[in-house]
Structure formats: C-alpha cells, structure tokens
DOZA-899460 format. One line per field, with one value per residue (C-alpha): residue in one letter; x, y, z; residue number from 1. Coordinates in Angstrom, 2 decimals, decimal comma. Each point is the difference from the previous one (the first is absolute). Layout:
BEGIN
resn c(a;...)
u c(X;...)
v c(Y;...)
w c(Z;...)
resi c(NUM;...)
//
This chain:
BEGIN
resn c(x;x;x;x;x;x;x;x;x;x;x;x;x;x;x;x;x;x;x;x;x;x;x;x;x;x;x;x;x;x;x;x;x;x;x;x;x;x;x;x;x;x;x;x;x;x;x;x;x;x;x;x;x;x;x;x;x;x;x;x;x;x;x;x;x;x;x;x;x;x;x;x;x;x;x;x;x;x;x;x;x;x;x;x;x;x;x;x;x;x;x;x;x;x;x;x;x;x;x;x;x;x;x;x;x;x;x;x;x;x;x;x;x;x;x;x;x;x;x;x;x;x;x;x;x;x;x;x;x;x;x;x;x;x;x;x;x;x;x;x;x;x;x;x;x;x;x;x;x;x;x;x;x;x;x;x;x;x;x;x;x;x;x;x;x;x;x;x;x;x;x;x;x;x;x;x;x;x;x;x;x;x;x;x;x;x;x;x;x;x;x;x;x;x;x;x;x;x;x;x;x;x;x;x;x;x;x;x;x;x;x;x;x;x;x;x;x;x;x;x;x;x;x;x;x;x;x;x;x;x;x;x;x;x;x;x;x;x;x;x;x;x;x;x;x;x;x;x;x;x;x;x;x;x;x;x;x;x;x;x;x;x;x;x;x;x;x;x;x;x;x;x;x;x;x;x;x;x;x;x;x;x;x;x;x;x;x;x;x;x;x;x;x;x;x;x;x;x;x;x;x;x;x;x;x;x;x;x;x;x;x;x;x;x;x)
u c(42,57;-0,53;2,50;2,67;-0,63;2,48;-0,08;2,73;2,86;-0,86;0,37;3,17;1,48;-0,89;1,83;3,01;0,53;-0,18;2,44;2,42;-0,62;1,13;2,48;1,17;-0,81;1,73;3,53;0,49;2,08;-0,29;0,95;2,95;-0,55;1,85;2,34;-1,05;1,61;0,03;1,61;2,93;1,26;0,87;1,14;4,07;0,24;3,21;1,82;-0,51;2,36;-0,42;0,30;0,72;-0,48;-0,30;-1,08;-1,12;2,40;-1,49;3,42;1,35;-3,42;0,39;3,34;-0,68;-3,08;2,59;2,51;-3,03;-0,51;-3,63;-0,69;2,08;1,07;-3,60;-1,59;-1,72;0,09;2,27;0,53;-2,58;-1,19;2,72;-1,50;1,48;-0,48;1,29;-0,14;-1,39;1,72;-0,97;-0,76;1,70;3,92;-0,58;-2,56;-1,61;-1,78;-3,16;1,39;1,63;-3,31;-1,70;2,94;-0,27;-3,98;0,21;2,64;-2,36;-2,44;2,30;0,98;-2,82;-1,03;3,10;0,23;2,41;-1,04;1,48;-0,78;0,81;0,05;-0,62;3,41;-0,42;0,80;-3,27;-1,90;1,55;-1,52;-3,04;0,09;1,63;3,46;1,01;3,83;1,64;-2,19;2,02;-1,09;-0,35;-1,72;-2,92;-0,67;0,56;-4,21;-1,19;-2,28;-1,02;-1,98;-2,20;-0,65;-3,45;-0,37;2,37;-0,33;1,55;2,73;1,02;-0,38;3,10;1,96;1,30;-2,04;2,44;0,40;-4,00;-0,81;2,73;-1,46;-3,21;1,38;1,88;-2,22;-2,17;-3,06;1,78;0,56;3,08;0,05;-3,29;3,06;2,54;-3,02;0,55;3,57;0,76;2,19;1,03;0,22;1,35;0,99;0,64;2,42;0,72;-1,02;0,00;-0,37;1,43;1,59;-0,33;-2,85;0,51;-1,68;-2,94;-0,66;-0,10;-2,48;-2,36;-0,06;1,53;-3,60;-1,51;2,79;-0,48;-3,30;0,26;2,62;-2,46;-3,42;2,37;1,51;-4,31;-0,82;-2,07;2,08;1,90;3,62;1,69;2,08;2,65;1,31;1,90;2,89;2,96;-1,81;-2,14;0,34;0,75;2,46;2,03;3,73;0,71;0,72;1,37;2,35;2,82;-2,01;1,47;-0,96;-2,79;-1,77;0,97;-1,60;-3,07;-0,25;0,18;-2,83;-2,05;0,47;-0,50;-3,39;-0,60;1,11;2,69;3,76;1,24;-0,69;0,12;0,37;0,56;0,38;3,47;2,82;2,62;3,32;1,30;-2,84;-2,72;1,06;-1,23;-0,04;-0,91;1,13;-1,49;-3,00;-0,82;1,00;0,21;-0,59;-0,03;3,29;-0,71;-0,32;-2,04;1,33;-0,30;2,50;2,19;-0,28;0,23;-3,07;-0,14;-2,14;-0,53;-0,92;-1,55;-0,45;-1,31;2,73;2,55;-0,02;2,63;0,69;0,12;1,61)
v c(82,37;-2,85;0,91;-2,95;-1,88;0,46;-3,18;-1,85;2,52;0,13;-3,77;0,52;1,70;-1,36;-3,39;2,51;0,78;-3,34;-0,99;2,58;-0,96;-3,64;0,80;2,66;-2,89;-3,15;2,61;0,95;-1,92;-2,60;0,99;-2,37;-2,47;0,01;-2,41;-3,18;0,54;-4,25;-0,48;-2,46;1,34;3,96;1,97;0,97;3,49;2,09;-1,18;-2,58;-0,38;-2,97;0,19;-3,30;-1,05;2,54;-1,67;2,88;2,51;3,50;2,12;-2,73;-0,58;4,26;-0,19;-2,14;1,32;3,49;-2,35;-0,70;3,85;-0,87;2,37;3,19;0,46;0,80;-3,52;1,99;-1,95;1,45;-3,16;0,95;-2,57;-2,43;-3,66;-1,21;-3,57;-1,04;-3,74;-0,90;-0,48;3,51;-2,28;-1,59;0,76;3,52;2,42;2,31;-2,15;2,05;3,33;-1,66;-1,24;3,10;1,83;-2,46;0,69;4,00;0,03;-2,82;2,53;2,95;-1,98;-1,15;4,51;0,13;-3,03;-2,25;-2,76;-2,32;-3,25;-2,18;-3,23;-2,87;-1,87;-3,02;2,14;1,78;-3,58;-0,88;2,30;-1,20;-3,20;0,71;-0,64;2,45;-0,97;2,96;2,68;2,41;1,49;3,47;-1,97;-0,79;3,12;1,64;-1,39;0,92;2,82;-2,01;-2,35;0,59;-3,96;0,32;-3,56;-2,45;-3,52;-3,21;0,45;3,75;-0,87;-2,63;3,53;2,39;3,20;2,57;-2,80;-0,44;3,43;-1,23;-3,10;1,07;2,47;-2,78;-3,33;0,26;1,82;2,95;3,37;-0,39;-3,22;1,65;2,10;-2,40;-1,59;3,10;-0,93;-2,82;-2,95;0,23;2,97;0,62;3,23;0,21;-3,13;0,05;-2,83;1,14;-2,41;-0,69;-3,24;-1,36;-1,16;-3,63;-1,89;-1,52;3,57;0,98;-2,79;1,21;3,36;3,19;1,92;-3,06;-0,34;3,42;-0,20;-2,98;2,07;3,08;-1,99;-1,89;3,52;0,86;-2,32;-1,76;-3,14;-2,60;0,49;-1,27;-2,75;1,18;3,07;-1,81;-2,81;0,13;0,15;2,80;3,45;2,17;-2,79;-1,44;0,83;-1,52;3,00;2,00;-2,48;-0,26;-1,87;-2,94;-1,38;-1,48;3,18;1,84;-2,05;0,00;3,64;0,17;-2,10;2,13;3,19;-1,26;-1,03;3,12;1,82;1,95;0,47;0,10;-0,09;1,42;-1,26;1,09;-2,51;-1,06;2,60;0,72;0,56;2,13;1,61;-0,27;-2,88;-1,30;-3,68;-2,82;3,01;2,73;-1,77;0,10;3,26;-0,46;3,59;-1,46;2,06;-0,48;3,92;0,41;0,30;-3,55;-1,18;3,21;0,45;2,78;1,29;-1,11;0,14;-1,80;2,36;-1,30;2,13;-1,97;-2,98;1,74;-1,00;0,96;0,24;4,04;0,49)
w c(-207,67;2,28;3,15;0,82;3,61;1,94;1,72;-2,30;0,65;3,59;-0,04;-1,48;1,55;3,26;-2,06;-0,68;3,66;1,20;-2,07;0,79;4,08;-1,32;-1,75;2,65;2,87;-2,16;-0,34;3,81;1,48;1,94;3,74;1,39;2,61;3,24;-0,10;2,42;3,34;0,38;-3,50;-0,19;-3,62;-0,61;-2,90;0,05;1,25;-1,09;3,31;3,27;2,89;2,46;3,65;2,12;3,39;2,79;3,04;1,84;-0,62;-0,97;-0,27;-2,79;-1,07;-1,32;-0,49;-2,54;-1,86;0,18;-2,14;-2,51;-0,57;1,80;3,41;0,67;3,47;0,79;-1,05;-2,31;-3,63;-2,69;-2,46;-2,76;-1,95;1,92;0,97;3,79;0,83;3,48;0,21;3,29;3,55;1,35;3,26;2,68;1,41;0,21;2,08;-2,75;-1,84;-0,35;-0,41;-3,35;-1,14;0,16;-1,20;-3,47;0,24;-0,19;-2,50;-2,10;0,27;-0,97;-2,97;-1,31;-0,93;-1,61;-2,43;2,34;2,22;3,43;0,16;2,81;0,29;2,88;0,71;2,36;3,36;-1,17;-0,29;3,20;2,07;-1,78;1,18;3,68;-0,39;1,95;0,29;-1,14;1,48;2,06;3,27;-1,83;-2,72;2,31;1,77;-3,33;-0,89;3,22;-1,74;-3,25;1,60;2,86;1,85;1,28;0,42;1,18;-1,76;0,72;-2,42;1,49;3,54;-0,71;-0,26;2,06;-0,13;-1,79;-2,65;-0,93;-2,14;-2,56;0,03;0,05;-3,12;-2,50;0,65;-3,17;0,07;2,03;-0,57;-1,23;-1,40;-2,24;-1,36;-0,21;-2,45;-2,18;-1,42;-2,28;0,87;-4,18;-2,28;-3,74;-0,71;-4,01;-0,55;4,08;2,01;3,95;3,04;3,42;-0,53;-3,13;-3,00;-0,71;-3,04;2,40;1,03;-3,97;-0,42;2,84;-1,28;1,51;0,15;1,85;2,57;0,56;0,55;2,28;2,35;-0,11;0,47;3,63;0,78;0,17;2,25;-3,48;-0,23;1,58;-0,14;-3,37;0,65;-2,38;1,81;2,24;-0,22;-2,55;-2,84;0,87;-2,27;3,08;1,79;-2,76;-1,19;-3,05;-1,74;2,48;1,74;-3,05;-2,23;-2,04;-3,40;0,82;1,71;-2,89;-2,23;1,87;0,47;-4,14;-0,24;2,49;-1,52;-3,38;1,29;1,43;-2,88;1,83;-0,45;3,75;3,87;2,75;3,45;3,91;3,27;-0,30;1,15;-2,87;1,29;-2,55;-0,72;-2,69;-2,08;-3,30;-1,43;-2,67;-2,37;1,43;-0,22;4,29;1,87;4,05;1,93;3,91;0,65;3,95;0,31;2,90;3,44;0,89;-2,35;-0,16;-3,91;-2,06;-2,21;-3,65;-2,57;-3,33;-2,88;-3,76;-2,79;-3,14;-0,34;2,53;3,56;2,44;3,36;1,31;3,61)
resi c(1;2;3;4;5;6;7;8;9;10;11;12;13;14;15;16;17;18;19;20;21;22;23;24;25;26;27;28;29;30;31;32;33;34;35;36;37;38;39;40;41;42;43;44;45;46;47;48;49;50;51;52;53;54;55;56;57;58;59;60;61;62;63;64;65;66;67;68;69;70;71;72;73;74;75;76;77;78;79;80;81;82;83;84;85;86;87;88;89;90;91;92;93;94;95;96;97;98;99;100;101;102;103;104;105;106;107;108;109;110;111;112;113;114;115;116;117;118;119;120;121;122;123;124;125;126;127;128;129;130;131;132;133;134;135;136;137;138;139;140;141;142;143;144;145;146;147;148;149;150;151;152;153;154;155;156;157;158;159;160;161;162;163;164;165;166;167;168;169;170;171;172;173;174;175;176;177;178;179;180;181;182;183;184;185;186;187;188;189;190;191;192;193;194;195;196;197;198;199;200;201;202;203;204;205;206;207;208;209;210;211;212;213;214;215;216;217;218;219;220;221;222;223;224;225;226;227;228;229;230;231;232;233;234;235;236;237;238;239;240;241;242;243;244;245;246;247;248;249;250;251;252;253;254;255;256;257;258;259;260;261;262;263;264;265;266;267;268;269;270;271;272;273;274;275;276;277;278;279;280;281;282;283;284;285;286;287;288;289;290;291;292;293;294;295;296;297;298;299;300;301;302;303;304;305;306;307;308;309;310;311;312;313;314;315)
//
C-alpha cells in the first residue's frame, strides 16, 4: 500500500497552532495605559478632598492633609485610593514655600503606587513669581530658594536685585528650575463632575478650552512662550472673584452656563478668604476652600471633602 505523505498534517497542524497563538494573543488583555500626567479631565475616584491657599505655611499645610485622612504624623501617605487637590497659593506671605512643594511631590509619588493621586494647581501668587511680582515675598521667602537655584551668571534683569533675592528669581522666572515644575501642574482640572481652579472659569475661558489654557501656562512656565495675556487683570482664571465674593444672580447664572459647557455639576475655588469657613453658593453649585489657615492670616485648617454627589466641609 502506497504510504500517506506526511506533509498535509504537518501543514496542519502547523495551521492549528497558529491559530491557537491568535486566538491565545487576540484574548490577553490589553495592558492599561498610564493615565496622562498633563490631563485636564479624570475619572471620579471613591473620594477627593480640596485643600486651599497656603501661602507658605508647612505646619497648616499637614495639618490639613491630616484632616483629609492623607499623611500620618510621619508625612508618609495613608489615604488609599483618596484624590487631594490643593488649589494653588503655596507661595508668597509665608517662609516654607518649598518644603510644601516637595512635601505635595513625594506624597504625589506615594500616591500614585497605591491608586490615589495629588494634584496641584498654579494660583496667581504662583504666576506672579513667574512674571516678577515679587510683592508679597517674605524675607524668609527669599532665603528659603537660596539652594534651588545656583546664579552663575548675573544678567541685566538680576543685577537690578539685591543678591539674597536673585536664586528665587533666578528659580520662578520661566524657564527655571522651579518654574520647569510649576509647568507640571494645571491651572484647570475636572475631577469626575468637579471643576477645580484658583479663581474662577468664566464662559470666554470655556470657549478657549481648558486643555489649551493649560498648555499655554505650561509652554510660559518652560520658558517656550510669551506670557498669555489672560492670566492677569480681573478677568483672569487665577485673579477673578465672581464666584467666590457672594455671588449675585447674575454670577450664578453664568457659572450654570459654564459648567453645563463643561459638562460638570459644580466648582471649586480658592483666593478669596471665607470668614466662616468653607462656604457654598448658586445652590451648592460653587464651593470656596480659602479658609485663611496659614499663619499669615491666623486661620484654622479646613478641608472640603466629595464623595459622589456629597460635598462637605470636614474641620
């Protein structure tokens, strides 16, 4: 009898096990991406709490984040899959500016292994220093970024200072050390249903676009671009109070038609010192956090706290 090649079976065989490795390749899953550090738009975690202003005080800066259920009483990160925004005014009025920073920086880090995340944001004492307005710098303030910046040369614009005031200049002017970091944060950020900003989002901003502005604020804070023109004056989003100031009608009216074209349900805002404490208006609708806690105003730490469609204030 004429013996069978064995050719065909081999080839199918060989067909077989291809297959398989497809089928094998096309059901493993696909691995999740990191989640872009420069995003304007995140998912909802399970629970956020928002920190305001600070200006440069470290002990209410952790008192604080202790409130939130963030840092033990070793700075070492204990909130889980809890979301922090502070937003902006870690500088000026106080002297531990940097030591605040890089405080928010390792526990960003810490975080981030654990399923949480701190985002910080630039509020206009942050652009300020940008731009040298140095107004509100305190003597502690400058001496403070003695060892961030090392001035090897002294330009025209430096020499017009006295020396213990140029490495923080030479730090914050964009295109510095510190100013590159400053470039990290946003100047906007929706968390979930959340809008967060240092002043206030106003429909011109919502017509720019939140991820452009940002971009704009980063690509200045790089030493990239020119200035933008709209981070300063009234109208600016880290300058402006009409939201935060007891808003009328009118604001309230305008805020709706922000957030409705940002798809969110509420806001949240620092810069202007709340008397009583974290206060909500329009209907719960804008949430103000700048409680005046650190040192410079005498405050007391408080936090605000949002878990799905409940926000309150924890002290």
């Amino acid at each position: 009898m004429r013996e069978r090649s064995p050719l065909p079976s081999l080839l199918a065989g060989l067909a077989a096990l291809a297959l398989g490795a497809c089928t094998f390749e096309s059901s493993r899953p696909e691995p999740t991406p990191d989640p872009d550090p420069y995003a304007t738009r995140f998912e909802a975690p399970a629970r956020v709490v928002a920190i305001g202003d600070l200006h440069g005080d470290l002990s209410a800066a952790r008192a604080a984040l202790r409130l939130a259920g963030a840092i033990d009483s070793l700075d070492r990160w204990i909130g889980g899959g809890l979301v922090v925004v502070q937003t902006g005014d870690i500088l000026d009025r106080g002297d531990e500016e940097e030591a605040i920073f890089r405080l928010f920086e390792d526990l960003g880090q810490q975080a981030e292994g654990v399923g949480g995340a701190v985002h910080v944001l630039n509020g206009n004492h942050e652009l300020m220093n940008a731009y040298v307005d140095y107004r509100y710098v305190t003597d502690g303030g400058w001496t403070d970024f003695e060892d961030v910046a090392d001035v090897v040369t002294v330009d025209s614009f430096l020499a017009t200072l006295e020396p213990h005031q140029r490495a923080r200049a030479q730090a914050l002017r964009p295109g510095g050390e510190f100013a590159r970091l400053l470039a990290e944060n946003n100047t906007f950020l929706i968390v979930g249903q959340t809008l967060f900003t240092h002043g206030g989002v106003l429909p011109e901003h919502v017509d720019f676009g939140l991820e452009w502005m940002n971009e704009r604020v980063r690509a200045w804070l790089r030493g990239e671009e020119p200035q933008p023109e709209w981070i300063r004056g009234d109208l600016s989003p880290v300058w402006n109070r009409l939201y935060s100031d007891a808003p009328d009608l009118a604001a309230c009216d305008t805020l709706t038609m922000v957030l409705e074209g940002l798809d969110a349900e509420r806001i949240v805002v620092g810069h202007t010192i709340q008397d009583a404490g974290i206060t909500s208006y329009c209907g719960g609708r804008v949430w103000c956090i700048d409680v005046g806690m650190a040192e410079h105003y005498g405050g007391r730490p408080e936090v605000l706290e949002i878990r799905g469609d409940a926000v309150r204030g924890l002290r």
